[in-house]
C-alpha positions in Angstrom: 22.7 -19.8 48.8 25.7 -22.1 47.5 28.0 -19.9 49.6 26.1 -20.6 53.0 25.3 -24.1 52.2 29.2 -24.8 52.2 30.1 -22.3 55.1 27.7 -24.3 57.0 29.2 -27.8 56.1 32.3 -26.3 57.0 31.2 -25.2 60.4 29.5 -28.7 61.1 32.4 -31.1 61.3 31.4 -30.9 57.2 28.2 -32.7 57.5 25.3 -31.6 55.2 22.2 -30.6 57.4 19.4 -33.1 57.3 16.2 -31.4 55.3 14.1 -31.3 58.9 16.9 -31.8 61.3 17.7 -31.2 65.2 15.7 -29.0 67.2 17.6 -25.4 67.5 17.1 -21.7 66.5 14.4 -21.3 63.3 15.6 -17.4 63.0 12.1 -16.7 62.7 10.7 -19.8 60.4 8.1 -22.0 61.2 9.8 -25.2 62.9 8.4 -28.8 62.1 4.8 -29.7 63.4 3.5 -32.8 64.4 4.7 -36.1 65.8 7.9 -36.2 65.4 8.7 -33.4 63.5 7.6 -30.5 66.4 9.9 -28.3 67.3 12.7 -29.7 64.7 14.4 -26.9 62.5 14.2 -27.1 58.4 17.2 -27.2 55.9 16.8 -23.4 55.2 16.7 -22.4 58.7 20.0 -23.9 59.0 21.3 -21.6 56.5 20.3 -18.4 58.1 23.3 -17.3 59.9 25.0 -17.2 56.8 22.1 -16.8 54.3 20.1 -14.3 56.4 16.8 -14.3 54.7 13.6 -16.5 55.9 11.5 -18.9 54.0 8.6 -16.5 53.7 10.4 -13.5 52.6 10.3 -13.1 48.7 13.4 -12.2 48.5 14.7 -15.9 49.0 12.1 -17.3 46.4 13.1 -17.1 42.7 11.9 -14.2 40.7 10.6 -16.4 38.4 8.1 -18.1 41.2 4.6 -17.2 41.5 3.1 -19.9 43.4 2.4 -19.8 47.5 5.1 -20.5 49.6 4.2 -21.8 53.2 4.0 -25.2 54.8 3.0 -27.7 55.2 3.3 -29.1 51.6 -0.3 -31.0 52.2 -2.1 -32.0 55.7 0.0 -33.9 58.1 3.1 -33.2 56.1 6.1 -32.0 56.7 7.4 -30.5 53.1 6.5 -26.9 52.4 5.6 -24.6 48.9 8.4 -22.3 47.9 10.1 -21.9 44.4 13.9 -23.9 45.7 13.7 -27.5 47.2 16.6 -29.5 48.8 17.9 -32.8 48.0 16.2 -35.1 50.2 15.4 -38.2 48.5 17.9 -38.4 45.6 17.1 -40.2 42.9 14.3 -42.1 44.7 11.9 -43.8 47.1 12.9 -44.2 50.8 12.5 -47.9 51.2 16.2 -48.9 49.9 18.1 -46.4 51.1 18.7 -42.9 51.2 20.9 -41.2 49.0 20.3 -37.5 48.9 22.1 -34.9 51.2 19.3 -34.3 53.7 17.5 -37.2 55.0 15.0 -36.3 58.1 16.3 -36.7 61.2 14.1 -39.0 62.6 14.0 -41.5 59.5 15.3 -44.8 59.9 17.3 -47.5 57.7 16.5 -51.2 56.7 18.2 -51.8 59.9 16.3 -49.5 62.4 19.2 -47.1 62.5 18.2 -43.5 62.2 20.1 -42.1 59.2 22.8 -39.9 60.1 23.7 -36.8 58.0 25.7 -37.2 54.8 29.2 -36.1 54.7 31.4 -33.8 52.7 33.6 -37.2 52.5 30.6 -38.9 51.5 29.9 -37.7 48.0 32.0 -39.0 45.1 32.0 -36.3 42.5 30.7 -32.7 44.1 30.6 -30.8 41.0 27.9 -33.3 39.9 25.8 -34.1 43.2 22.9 -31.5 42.9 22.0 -29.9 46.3 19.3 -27.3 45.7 17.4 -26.1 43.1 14.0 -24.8 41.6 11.4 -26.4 42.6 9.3 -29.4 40.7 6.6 -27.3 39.7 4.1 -28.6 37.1 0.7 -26.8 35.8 -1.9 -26.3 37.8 0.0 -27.1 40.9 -0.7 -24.3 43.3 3.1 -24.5 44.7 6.6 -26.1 44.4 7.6 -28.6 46.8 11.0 -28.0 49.5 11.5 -31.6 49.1 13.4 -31.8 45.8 13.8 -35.1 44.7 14.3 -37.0 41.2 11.0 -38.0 39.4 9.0 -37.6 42.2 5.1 -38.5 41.1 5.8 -37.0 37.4 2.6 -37.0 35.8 4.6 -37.0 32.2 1.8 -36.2 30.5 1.4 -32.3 32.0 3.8 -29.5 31.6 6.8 -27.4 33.4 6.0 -23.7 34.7 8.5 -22.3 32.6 10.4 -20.7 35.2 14.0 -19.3 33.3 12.6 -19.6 29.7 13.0 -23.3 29.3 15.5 -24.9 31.8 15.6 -24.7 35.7 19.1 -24.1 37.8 20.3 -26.0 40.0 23.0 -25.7 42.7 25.6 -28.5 43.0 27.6 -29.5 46.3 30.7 -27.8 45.0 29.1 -24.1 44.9 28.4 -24.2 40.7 25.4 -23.5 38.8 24.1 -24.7 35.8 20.6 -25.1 34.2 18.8 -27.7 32.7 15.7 -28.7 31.4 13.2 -29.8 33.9 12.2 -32.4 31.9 15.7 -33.4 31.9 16.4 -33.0 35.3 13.3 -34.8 36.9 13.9 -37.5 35.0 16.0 -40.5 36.1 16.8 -42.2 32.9 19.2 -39.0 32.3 20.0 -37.6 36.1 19.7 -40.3 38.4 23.6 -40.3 39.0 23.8 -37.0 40.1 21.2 -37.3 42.1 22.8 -39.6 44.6 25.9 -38.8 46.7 27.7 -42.3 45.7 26.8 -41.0 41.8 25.2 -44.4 41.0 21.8 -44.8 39.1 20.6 -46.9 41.6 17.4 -47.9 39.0 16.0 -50.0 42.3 14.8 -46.6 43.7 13.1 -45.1 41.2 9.6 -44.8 40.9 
């Protein structure tokens, strides 16, 4: 997955794709539905041609996974269940800014500017900007979400699936994997930097 993820910024004037992006072969996926998103082609998708495996096929999903994996995430959403997620937010809310790779194409800056890809050029330190990786998956959840961002509605107060004993892996714009604790990882006070393509905190985003 790290090797596609590259070959395809490589093969895009080195431009990460956005996490729901423009319209264009799904190789089988479920596009985007609704409003805006219909017909628009997600991060994964984009990886096919050099990744060949779809969304639904277990062989993408981790081992470790045992929730559902479809989409959407919830009614009238656009995120979808599966064990990896993609780093959409950062270390975040949307309303200042947008600093993880793969913003949706049709969302829009403080300006009214719709926010353009990120690019290679664009991220400070690549062997510590996290790209993709399991899921934030807590118990009782019935799924993981694709949207992988940092602290996202962490109720603190309820477990990790254990998913690789006690950490989670994640992929990192360079192509290296490591593992960390989810606890760790979620949490902004220790991650936010690597999080965000400019590796600053940014503490005015978090939750």
């Amino acid at each position: 997955m790290g090797l596609a993820l590259q070959m395809y910024v490589h093969d895009s004037q080195g431009k990460y794709p956005h996490y729901l992006g423009p319209a264009g072969p799904s190789y089988g996926d479920a596009p985007g539905k609704g409003n805006r998103a219909t017909g628009l082609v997600y991060w994964s998708s984009k990886l096919f041609p050099y990744y060949p495996l779809n969304w639904t096929n277990s062989a993408f999903q981790c081992p470790g996974y045992n929730g559902k994996v479809s989409g959407p995430y919830s009614s009238g959403a656009i995120d979808r269940l599966g064990s990896y997620g993609y780093n959409t937010f950062g270390a975040g809310a949307r309303a200042n800014g947008y600093f993880g790779l793969g913003p949706v194409m049709f969302w829009k800056d403080a300006q009214g500017s719709y926010v353009p890809p990120v690019s290679e050029s664009e991220v400070s330190i690549p062997s510590e900007m996290l790209a993709i990786g399991d899921s934030w998956l807590k118990l009782g959840m019935y799924g993981g979400d694709d949207v992988w961002q940092c602290g996202g509605n962490n109720n603190l107060t309820t477990a990790y699936v254990a998913l690789h004993g006690k950490k989670y892996n994640q992929l990192y714009s360079d192509g290296n994997v490591s593992a960390m604790s989810p606890s760790l990882i979620f949490d902004p006070t220790n991650t936010a930097s690597m999080w965000n393509y400019d590796h600053q905190p940014h503490p005015e985003q978090w939750n």
